[in-house]
N, CA and C atoms as a LAMMPS dump frame, in Angstrom:
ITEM: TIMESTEP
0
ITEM: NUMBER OF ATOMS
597
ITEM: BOX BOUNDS ff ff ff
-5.0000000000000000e+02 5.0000000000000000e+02
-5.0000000000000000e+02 5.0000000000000000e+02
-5.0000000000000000e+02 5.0000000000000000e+02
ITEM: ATOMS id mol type element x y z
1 1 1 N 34.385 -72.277 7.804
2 1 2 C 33.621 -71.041 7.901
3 1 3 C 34.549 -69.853 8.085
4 2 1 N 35.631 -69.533 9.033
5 2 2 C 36.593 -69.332 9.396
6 2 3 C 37.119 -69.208 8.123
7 3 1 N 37.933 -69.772 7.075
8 3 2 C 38.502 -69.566 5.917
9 3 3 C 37.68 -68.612 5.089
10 4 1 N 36.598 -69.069 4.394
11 4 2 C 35.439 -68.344 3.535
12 4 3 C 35.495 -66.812 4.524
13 5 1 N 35.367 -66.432 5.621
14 5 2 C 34.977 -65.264 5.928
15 5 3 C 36.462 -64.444 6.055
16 6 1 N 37.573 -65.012 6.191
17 6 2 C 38.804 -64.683 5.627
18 6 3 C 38.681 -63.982 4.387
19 7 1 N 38.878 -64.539 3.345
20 7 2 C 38.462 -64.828 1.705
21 7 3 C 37.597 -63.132 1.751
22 8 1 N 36.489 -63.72 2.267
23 8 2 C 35.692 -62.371 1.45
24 8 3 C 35.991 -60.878 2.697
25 9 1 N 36.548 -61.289 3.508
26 9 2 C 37.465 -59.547 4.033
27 9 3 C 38.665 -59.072 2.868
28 10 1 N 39.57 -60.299 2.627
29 10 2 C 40.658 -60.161 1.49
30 10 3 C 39.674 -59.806 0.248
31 11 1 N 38.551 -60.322 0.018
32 11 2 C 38.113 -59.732 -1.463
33 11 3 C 37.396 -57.87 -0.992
34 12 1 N 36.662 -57.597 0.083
35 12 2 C 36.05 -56.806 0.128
36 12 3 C 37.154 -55.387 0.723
37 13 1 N 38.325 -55.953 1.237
38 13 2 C 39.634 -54.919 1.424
39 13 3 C 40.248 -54.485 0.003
40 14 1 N 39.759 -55.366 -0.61
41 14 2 C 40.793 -54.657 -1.724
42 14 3 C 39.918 -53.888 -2.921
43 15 1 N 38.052 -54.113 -2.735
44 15 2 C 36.98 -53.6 -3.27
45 15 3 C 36.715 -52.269 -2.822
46 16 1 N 36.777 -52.269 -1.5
47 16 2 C 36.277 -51.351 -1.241
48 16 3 C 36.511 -49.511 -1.433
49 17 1 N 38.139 -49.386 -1.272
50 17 2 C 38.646 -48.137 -2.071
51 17 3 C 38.378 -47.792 -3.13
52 18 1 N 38.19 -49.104 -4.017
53 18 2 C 37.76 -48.758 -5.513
54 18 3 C 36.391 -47.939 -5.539
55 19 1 N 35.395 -49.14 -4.574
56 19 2 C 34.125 -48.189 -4.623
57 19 3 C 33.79 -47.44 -3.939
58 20 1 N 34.5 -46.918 -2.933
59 20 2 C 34.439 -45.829 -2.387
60 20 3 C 34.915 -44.593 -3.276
61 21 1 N 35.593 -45.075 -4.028
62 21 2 C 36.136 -43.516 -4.784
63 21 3 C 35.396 -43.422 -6.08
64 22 1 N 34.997 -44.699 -6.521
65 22 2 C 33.699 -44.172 -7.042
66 22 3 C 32.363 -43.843 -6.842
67 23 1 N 31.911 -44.256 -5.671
68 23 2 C 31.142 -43.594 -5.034
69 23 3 C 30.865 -42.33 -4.608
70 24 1 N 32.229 -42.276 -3.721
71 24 2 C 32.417 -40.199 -3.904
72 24 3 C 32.499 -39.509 -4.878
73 25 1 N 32.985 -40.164 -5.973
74 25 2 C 32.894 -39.284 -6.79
75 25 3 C 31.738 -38.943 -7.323
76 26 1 N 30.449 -39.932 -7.663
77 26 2 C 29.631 -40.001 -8.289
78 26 3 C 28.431 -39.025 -6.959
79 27 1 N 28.459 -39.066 -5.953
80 27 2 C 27.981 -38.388 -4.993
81 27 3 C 28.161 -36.956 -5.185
82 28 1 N 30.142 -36.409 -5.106
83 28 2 C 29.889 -35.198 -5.675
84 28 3 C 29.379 -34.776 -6.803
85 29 1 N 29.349 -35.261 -7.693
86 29 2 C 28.79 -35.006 -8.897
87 29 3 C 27.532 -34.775 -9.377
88 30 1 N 26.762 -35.888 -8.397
89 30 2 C 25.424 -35.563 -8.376
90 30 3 C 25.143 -34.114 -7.388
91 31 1 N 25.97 -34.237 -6.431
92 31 2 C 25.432 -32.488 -5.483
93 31 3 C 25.91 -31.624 -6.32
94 32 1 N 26.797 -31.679 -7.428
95 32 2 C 27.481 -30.312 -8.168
96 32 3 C 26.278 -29.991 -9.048
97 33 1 N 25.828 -31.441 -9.638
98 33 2 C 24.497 -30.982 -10.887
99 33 3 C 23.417 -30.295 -9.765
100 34 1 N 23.035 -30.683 -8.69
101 34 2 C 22.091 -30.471 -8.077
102 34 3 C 21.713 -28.737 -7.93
103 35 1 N 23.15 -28.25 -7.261
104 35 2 C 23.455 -27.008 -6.502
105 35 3 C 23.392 -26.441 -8.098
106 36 1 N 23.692 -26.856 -9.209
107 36 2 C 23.484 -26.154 -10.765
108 36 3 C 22.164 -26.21 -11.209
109 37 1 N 21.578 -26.842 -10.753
110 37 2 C 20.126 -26.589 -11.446
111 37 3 C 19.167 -25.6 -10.742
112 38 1 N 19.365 -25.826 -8.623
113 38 2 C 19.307 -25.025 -8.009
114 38 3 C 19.401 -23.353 -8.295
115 39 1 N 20.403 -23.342 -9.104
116 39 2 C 21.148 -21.839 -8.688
117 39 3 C 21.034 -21.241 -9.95
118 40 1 N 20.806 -22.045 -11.116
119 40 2 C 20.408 -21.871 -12.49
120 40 3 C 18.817 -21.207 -12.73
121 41 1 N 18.001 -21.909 -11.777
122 41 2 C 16.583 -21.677 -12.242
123 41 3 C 16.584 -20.306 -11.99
124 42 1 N 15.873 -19.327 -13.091
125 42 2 C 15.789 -18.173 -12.684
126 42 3 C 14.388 -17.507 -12.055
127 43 1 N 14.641 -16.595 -11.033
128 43 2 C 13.721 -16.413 -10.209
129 43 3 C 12.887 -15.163 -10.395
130 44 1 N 11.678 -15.158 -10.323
131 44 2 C 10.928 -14.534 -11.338
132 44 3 C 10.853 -12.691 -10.529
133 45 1 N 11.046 -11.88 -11.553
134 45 2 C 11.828 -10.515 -11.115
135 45 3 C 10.247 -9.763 -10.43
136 46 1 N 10.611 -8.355 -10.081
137 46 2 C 9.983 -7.717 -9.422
138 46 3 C 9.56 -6.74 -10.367
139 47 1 N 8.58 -6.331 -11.104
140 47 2 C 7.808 -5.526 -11.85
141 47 3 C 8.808 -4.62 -11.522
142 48 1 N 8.597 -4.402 -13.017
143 48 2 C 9.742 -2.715 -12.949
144 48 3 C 9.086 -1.206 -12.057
145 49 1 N 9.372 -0.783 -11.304
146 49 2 C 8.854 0.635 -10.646
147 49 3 C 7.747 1.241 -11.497
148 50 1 N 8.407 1.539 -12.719
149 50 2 C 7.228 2.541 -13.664
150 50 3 C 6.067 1.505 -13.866
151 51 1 N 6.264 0.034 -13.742
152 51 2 C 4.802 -0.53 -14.287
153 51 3 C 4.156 -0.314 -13.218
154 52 1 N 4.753 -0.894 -11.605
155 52 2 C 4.052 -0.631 -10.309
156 52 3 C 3.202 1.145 -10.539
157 53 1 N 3.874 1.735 -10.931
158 53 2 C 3.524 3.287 -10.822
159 53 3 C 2.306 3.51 -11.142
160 54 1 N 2.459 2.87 -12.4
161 54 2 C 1.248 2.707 -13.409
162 54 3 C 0.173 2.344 -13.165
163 55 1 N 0.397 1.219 -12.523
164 55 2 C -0.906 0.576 -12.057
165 55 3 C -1.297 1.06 -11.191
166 56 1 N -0.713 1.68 -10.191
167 56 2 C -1.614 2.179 -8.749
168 56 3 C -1.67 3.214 -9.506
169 57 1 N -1.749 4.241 -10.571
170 57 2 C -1.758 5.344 -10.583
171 57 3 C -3.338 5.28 -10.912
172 58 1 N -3.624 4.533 -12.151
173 58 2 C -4.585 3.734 -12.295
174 58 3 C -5.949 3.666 -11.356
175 59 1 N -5.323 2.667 -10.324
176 59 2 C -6.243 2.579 -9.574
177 59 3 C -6.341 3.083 -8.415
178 60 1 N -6.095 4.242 -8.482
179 60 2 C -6.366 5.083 -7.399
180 60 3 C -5.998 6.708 -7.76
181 61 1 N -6.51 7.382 -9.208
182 61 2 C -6.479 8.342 -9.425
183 61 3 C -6.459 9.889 -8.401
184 62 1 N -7.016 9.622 -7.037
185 62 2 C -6.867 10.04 -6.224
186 62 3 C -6.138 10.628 -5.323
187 63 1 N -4.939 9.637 -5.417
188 63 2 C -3.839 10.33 -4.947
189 63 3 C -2.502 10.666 -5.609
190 64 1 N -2.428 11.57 -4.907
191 64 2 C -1.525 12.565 -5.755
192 64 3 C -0.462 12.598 -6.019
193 65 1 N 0.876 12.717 -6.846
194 65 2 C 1.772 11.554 -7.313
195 65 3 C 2.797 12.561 -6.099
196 66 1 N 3.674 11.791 -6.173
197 66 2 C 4.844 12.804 -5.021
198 66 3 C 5.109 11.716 -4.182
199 67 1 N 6.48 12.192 -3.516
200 67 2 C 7.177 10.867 -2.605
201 67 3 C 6.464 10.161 -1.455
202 68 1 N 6.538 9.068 -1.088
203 68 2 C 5.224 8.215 -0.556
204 68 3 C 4.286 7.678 -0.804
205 69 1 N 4.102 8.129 -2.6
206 69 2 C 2.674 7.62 -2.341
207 69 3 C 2.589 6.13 -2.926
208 70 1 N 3.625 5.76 -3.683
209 70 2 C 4.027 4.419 -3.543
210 70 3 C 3.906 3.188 -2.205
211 71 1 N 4.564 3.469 -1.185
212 71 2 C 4.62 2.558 -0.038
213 71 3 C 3.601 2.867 0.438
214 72 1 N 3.022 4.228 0.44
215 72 2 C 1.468 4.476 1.29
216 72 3 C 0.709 3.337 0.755
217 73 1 N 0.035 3.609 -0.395
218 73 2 C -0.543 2.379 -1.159
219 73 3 C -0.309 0.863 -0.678
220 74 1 N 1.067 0.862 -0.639
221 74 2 C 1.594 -0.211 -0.771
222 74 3 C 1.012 -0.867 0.876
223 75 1 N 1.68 -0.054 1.428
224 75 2 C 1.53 -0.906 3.4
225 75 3 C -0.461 -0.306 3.312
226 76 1 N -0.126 0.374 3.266
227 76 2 C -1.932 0.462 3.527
228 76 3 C -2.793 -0.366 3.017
229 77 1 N -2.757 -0.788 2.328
230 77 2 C -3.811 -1.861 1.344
231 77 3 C -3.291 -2.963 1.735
232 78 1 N -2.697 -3.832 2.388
233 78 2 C -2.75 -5.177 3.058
234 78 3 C -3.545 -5.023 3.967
235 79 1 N -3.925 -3.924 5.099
236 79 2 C -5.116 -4.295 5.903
237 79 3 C -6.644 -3.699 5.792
238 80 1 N -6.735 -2.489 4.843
239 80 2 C -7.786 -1.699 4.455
240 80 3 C -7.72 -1.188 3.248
241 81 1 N -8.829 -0.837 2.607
242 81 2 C -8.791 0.311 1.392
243 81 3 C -8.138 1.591 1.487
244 82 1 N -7.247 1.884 0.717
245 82 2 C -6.537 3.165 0.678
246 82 3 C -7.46 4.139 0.733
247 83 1 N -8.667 4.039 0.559
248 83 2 C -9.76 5.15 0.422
249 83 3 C -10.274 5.943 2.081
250 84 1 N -10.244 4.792 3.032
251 84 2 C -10.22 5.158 4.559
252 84 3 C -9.235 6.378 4.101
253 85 1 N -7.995 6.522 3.837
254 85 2 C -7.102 7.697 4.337
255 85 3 C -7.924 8.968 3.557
256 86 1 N -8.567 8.755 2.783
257 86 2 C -9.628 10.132 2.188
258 86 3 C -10.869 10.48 3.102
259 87 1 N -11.315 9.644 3.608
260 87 2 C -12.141 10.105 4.331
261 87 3 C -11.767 10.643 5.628
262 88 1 N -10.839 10.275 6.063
263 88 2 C -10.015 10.806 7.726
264 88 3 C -9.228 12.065 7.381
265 89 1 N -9.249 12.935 6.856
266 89 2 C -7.964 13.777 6.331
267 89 3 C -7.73 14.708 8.106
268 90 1 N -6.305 14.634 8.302
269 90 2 C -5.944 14.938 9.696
270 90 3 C -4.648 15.851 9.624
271 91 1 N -4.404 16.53 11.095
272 91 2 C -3.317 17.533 10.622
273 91 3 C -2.052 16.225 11.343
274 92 1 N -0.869 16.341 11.307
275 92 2 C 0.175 15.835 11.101
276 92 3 C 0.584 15.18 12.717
277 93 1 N 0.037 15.446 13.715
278 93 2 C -0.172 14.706 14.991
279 93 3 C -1.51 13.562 14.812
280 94 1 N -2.759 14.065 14.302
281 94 2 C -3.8 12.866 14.041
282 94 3 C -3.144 11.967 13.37
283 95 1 N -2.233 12.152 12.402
284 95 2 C -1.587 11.009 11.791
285 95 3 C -0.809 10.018 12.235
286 96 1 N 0.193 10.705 13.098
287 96 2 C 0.893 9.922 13.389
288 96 3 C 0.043 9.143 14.258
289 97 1 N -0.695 9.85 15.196
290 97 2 C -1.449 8.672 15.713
291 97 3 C -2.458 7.446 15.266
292 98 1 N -2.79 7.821 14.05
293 98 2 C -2.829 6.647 13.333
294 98 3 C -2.302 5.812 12.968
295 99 1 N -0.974 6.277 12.241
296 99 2 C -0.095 5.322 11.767
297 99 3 C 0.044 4.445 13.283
298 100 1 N 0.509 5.054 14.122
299 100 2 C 0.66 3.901 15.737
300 100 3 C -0.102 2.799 15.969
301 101 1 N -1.58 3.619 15.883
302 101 2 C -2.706 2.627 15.675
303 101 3 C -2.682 1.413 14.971
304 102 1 N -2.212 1.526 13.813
305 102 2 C -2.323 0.27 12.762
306 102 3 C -1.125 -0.183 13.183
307 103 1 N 0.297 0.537 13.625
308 103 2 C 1.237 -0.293 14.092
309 103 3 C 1.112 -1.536 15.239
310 104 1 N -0.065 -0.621 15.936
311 104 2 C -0.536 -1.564 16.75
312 104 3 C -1.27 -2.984 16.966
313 105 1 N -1.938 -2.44 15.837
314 105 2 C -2.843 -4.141 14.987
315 105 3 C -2.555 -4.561 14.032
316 106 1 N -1.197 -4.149 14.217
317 106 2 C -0.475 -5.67 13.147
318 106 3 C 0.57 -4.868 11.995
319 107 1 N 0.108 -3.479 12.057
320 107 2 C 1.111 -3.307 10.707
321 107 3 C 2.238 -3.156 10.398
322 108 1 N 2.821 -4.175 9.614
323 108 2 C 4.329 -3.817 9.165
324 108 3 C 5.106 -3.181 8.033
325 109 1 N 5.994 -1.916 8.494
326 109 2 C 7.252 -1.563 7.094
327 109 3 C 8.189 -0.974 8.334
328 110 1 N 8.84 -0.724 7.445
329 110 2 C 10.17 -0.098 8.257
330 110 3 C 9.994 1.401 8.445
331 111 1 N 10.712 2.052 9.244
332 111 2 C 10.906 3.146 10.006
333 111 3 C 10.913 4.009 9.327
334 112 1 N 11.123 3.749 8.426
335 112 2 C 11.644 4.739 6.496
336 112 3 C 10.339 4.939 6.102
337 113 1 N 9.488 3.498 5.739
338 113 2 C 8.204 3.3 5.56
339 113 3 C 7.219 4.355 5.798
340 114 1 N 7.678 4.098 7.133
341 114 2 C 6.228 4.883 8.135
342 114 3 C 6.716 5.996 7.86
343 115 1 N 8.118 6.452 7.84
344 115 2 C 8.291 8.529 8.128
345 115 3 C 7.626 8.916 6.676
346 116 1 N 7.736 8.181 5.85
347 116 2 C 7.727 8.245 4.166
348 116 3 C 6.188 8.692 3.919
349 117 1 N 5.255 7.567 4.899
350 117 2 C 3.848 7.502 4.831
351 117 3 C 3.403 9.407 5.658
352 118 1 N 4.018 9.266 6.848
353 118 2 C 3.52 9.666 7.361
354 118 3 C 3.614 11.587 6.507
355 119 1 N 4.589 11.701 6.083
356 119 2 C 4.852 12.604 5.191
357 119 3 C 4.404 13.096 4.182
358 120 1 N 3.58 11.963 3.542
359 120 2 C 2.945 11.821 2.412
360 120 3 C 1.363 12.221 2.701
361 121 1 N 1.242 11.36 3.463
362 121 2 C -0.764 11.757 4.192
363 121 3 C -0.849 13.321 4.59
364 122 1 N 0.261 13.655 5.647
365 122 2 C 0.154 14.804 6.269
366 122 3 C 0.433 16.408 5.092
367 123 1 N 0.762 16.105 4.004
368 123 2 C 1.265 17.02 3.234
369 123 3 C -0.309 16.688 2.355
370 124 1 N -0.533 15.727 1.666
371 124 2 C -1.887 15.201 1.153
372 124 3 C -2.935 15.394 1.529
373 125 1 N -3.248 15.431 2.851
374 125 2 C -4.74 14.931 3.433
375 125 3 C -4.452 15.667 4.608
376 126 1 N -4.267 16.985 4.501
377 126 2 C -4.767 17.58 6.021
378 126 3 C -6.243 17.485 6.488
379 127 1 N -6.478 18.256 7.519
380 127 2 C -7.436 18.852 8.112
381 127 3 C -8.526 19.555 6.965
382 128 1 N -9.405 19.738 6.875
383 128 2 C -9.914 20.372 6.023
384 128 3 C -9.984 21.712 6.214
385 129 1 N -9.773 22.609 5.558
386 129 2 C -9.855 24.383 5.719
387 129 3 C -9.166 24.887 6.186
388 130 1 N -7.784 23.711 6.84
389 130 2 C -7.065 24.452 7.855
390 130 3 C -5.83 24.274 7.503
391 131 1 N -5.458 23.644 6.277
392 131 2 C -4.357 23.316 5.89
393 131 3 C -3.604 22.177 6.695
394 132 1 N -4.421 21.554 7.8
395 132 2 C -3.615 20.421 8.446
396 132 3 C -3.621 21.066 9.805
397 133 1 N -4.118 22.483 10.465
398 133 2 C -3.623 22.92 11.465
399 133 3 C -4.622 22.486 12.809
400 134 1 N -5.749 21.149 12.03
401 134 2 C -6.85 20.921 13.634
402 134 3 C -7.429 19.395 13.162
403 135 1 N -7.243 18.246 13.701
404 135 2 C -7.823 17.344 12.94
405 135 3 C -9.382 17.432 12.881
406 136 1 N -9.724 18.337 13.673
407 136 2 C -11.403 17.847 14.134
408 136 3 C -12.122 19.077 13.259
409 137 1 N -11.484 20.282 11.975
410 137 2 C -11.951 21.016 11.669
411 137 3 C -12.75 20.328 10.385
412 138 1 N -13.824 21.167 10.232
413 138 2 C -15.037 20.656 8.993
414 138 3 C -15.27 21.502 8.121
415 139 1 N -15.337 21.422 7.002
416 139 2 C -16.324 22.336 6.372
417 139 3 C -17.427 22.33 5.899
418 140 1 N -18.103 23.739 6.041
419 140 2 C -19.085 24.186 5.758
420 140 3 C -19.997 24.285 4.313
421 141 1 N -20.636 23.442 4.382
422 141 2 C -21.403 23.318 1.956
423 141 3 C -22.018 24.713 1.915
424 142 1 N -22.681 25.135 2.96
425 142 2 C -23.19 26.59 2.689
426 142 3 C -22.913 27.996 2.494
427 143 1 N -21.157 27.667 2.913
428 143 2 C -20.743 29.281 3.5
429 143 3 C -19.274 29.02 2.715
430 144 1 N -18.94 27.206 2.299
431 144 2 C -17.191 27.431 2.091
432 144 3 C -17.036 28.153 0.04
433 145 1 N -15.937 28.197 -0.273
434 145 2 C -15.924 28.702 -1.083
435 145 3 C -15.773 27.293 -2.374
436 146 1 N -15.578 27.375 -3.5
437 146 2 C -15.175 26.264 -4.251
438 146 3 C -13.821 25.66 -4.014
439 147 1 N -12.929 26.753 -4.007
440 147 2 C -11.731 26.464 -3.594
441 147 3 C -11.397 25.441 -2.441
442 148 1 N -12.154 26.224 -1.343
443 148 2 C -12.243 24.98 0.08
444 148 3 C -12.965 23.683 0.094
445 149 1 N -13.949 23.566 -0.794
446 149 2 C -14.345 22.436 -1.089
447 149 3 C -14.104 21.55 -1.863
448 150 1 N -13.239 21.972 -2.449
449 150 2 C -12.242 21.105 -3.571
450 150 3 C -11.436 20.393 -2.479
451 151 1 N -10.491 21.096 -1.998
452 151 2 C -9.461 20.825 -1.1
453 151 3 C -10.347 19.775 0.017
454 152 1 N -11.494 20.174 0.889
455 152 2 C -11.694 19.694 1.75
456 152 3 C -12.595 18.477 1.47
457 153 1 N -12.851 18.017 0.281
458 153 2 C -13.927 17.126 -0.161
459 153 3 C -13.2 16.21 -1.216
460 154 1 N -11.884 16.345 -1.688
461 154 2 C -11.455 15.844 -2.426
462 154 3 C -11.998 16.115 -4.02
463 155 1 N -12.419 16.989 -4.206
464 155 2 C -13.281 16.944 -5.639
465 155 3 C -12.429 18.151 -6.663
466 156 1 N -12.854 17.628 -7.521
467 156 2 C -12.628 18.227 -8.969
468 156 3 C -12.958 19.867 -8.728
469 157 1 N -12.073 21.18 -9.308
470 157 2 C -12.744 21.937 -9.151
471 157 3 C -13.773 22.457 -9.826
472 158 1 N -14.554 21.591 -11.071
473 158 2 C -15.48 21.959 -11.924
474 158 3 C -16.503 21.317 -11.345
475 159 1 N -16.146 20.022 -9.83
476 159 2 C -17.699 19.92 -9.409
477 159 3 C -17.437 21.157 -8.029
478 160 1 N -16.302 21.534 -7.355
479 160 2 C -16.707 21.907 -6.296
480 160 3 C -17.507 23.621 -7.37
481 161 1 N -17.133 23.765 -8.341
482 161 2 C -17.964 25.359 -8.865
483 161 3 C -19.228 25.033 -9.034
484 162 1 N -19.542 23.815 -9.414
485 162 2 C -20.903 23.377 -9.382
486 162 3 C -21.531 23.043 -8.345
487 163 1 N -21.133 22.821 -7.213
488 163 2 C -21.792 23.078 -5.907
489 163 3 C -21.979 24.342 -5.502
490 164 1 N -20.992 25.3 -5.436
491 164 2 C -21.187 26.596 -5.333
492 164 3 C -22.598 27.548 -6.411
493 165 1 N -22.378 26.903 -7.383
494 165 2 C -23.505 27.51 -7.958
495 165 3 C -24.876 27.019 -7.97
496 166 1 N -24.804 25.468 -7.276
497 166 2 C -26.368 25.318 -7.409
498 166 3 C -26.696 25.941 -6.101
499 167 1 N -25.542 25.973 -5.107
500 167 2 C -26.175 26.553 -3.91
501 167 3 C -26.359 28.051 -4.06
502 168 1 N -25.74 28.689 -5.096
503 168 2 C -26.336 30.224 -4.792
504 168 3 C -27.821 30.247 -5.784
505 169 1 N -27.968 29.248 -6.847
506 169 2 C -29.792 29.38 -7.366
507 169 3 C -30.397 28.43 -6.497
508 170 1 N -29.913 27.634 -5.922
509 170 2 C -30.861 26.746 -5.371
510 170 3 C -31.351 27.361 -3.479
511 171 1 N -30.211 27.989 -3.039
512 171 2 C -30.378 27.967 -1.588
513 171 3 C -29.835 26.829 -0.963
514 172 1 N -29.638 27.39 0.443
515 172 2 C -28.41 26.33 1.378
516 172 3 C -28.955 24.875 1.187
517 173 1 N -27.881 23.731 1.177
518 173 2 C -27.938 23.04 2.241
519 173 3 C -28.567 22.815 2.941
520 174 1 N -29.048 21.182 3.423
521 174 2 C -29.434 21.137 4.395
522 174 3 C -29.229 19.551 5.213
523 175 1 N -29.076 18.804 4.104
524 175 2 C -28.195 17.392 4.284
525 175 3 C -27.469 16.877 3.185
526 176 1 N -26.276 15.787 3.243
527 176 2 C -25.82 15.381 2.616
528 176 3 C -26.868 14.798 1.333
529 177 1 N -27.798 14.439 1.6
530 177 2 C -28.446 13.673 0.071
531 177 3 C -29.247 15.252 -0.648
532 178 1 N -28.949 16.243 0.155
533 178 2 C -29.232 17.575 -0.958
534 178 3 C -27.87 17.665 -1.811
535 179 1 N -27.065 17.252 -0.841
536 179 2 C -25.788 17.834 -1.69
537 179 3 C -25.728 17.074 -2.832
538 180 1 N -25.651 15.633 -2.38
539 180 2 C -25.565 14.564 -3.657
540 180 3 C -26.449 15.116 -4.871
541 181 1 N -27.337 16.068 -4.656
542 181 2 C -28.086 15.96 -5.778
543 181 3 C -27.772 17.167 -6.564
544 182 1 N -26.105 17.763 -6.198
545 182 2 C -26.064 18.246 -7.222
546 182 3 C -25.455 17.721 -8.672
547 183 1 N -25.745 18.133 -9.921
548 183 2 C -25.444 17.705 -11.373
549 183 3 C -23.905 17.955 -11.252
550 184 1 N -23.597 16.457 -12.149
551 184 2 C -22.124 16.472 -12.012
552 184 3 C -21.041 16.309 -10.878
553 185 1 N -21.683 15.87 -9.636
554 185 2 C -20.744 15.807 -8.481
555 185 3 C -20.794 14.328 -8.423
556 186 1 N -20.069 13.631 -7.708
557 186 2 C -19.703 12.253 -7.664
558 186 3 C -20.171 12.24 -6.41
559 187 1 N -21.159 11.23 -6.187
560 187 2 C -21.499 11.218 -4.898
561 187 3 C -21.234 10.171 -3.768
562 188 1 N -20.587 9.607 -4.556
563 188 2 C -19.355 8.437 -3.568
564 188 3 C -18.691 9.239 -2.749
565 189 1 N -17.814 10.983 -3.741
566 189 2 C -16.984 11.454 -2.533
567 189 3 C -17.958 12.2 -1.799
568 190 1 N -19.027 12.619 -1.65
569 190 2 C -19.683 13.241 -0.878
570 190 3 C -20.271 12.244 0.116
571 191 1 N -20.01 11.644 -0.151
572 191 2 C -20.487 9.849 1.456
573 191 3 C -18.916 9.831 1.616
574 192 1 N -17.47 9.621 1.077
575 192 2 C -16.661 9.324 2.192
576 192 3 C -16.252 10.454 2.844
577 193 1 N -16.546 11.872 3.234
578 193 2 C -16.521 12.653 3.445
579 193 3 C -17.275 13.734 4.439
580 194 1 N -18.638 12.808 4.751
581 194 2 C -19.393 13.417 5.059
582 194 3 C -19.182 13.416 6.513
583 195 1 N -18.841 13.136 6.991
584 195 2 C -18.329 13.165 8.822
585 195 3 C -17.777 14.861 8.463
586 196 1 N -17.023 15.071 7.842
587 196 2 C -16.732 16.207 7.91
588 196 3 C -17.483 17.385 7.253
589 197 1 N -18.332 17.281 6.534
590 197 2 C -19.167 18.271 6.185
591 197 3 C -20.363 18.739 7.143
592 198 1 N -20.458 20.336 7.627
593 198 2 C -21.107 20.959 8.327
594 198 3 C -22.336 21.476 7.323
595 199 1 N -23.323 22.046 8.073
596 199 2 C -24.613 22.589 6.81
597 199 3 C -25.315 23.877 7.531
């Protein structure tokens, strides 16, 4: 027994370098193809800027092209409709305290992000009538001009002239579903808006 287990140390001492070095070798070889197929597959790119552009421009005709309004879109619409920021329009302290707000329940971009956003809303979406100078200011459907109701309602200025003129044949105001009923106004923006309209 003793002899035979002699025998096969003398056969497996003189095997084993052999297959060890072919073994390693065949080991590296397989991790070299591996780390090549790895590093080969190509990884699928990031829409070019102008298509991104495009598309939110698209879908959200609303806002107005200029720096920010990319990432605004962008961080805002993972937790709400970009359309909330039309209906809140605030002067440049209401904002930031918003932006905090959502920092607070969860939202993430970077520091760049937020100054970018916050720059963008506050230059975009003031206060109404006040240019940004009161968050809590409103305007008036009976007394403002077309001009201010463009600005403060978000609207076209061929509907805010058409509010102005049905209200000078028709007479004031008196609730939002009078207003809706004027011809040619969109009355989606006259509902996200209406917190701020006075009569």
């Amino acid at each position: 027994m003793s002899a035979l287990h002699t025998k096969w140390n003398q056969l497996t001492s003189k095997l084993n370098p052999v297959y060890l070095k072919f073994t390693g070798a065949g080991i590296g070889v397989a991790l070299c193809l591996v780390a090549i197929s790895v590093t080969a597959e190509p990884k699928p790119a990031d829409p070019p800027a102008a298509v991104m552009a495009a598309y939110q421009q698209d879908e959200h005709p609303e806002f107005p092209a200029g720096p920010g309004r990319d990432v605004t879109l962008r961080v805002c619409s993972r937790c709400h409709s970009p359309n909330n920021i039309l209906s809140r329009p605030q002067n440049r302290e209401g904002w930031e305290a918003t932006i905090a707000k959502m920092v607070d329940m969860g939202a993430t971009a970077s520091d760049e992000d937020f100054a970018a956003i916050l720059d963008y809303v506050s230059k975009n979406f003031p206060a109404p009538g006040t240019g940004g100078a009161a968050a809590t200011a409103h305007v008036n459907a009976n007394k403002a001009t077309a001009a201010d109701l463009a600005k403060a309602l978000s609207l076209t200025d061929k509907e805010a002239a058409a509010i102005v003129d049905y209200r000078t044949k028709n007479g004031d105001f008196k609730t939002i579903d009078d207003l809706k009923k004027v011809p040619d106004v969109d009355g989606k923006k006259i509902d996200d808006k209406k917190d701020v309209i006075e009569f």
